[in-house]
C-alpha positions, -999 to 999 in steps of 0.1 A, spaced: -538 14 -523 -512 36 -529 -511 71 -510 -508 99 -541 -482 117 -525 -463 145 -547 -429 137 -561 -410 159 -537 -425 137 -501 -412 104 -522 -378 117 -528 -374 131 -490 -386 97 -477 -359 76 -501 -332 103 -484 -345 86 -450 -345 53 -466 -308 50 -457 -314 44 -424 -297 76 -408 -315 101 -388 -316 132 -403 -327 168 -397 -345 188 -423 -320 207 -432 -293 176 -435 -325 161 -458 -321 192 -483 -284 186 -481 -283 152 -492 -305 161 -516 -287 192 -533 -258 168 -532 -276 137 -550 -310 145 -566 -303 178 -582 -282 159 -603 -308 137 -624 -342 151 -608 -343 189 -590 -335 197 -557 -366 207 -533 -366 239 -516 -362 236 -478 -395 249 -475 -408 219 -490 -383 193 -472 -401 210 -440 -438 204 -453 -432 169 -464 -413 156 -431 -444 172 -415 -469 153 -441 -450 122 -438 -450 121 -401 -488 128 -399 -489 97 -424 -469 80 -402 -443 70 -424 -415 90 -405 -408 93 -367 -393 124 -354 -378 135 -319 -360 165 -312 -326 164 -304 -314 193 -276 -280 209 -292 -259 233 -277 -279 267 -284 -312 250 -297 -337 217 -308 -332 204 -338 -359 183 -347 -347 147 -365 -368 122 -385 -363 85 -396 -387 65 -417 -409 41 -396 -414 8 -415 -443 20 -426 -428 41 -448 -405 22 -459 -434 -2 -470 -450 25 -490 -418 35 -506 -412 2 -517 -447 1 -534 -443 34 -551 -411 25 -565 -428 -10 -580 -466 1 -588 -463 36 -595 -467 39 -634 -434 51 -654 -437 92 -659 -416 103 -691 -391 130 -680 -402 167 -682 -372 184 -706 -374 221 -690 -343 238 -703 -340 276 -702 -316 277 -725 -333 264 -756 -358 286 -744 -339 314 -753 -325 304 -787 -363 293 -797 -371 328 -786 -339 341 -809 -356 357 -837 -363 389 -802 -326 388 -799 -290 385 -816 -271 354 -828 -242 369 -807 -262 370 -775 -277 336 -777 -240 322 -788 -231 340 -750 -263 319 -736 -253 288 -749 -214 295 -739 -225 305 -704 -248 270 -701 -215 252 -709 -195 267 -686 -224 258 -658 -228 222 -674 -189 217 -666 -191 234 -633 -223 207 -625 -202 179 -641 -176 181 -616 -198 184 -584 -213 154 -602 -181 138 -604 -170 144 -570 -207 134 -553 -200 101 -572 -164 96 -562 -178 98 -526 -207 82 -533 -187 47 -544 -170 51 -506 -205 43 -484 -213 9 -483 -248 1 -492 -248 29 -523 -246 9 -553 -277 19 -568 -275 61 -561 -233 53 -571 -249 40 -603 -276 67 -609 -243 94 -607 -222 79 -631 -256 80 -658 -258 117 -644 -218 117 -655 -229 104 -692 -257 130 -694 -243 160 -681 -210 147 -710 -234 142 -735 -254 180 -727 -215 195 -733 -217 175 -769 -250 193 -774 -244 225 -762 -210 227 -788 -236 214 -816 -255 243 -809 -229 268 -806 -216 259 -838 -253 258 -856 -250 299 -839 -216 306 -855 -235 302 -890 -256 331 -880 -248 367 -890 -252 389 -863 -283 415 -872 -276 448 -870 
């Protein structure tokens, strides 16, 4: 049977599924540096409370590791966990993805504001999307460097395409604004 764990304890266990030790804190590093890219990036709060879950499950180990001024506390996945990863990943049923964009938000909200503030939106969300694009581009560029990273190599050069493809949008939309007179 499989556990029904939240989203957010399966994505810190597949970080431990590469077979490195890592501290909480490393966890929410690897994943502001992989899964905020195609998924979201969990607060370090919640990296915290599912290491804790998962180790009460059993499906991680931890020890603490004495460092120069303090303990850090370090966690790999038992092969328990890895079992139960593997089954989630084949029997959990296929969720369609959630589009939460802020953005179109605003311009479905436009009618409250000006054509000339929602083109500044829509300019600004470029100018992030290129700013994500290269961090994207660069995680992938090291990404194809570790042996054994085929599959998240892979899963950055889609992010590449989408993040390419939200530019293309976001000009579409930008244009659509320019045929708006600003109210006055």
């Amino acid at each position: 049977m499989l556990r029904p764990l939240p989203a957010t304890a399966w994505a810190v266990l597949g970080i431990l599924s590469f077979d490195r030790e890592l501290s909480g804190y490393q966890v929410k590093r690897w994943a502001d540096a992989s899964l905020t890219f195609f998924y979201w990036s969990p607060a370090i709060s919640q990296v915290y409370g599912e290491l804790k879950r998962l180790e009460e499950l059993g499906f991680v180990e931890g020890r603490d590791v004495a460092e120069e001024q303090r303990t850090t506390r370090v966690y790999r996945i038992t092969e328990s966990g890895r079992t139960a990863l593997t089954r989630w990943l084949e029997d959990a049923p296929v969720e369609p993805p959630v589009l939460k964009h802020s953005v179109l938000l605003r311009l479905w909200l436009g009618h409250l504001s000006t054509p000339d503030r929602l083109r500044q939106v829509a300019q600004r969300h470029r100018e992030q999307t290129e700013e994500v694009l290269a961090d994207l581009t660069s995680s992938e560029r090291k990404a194809e460097q570790e042996p054994d990273w085929e599959f998240p190599a892979m899963v950055l050069r889609w992010g590449e395409r989408y993040y390419r493809n939200e530019l293309a949008l976001t000009d579409e939309l930008l244009r659509e604004l320019d045929g708006f007179e600003d109210r006055g």
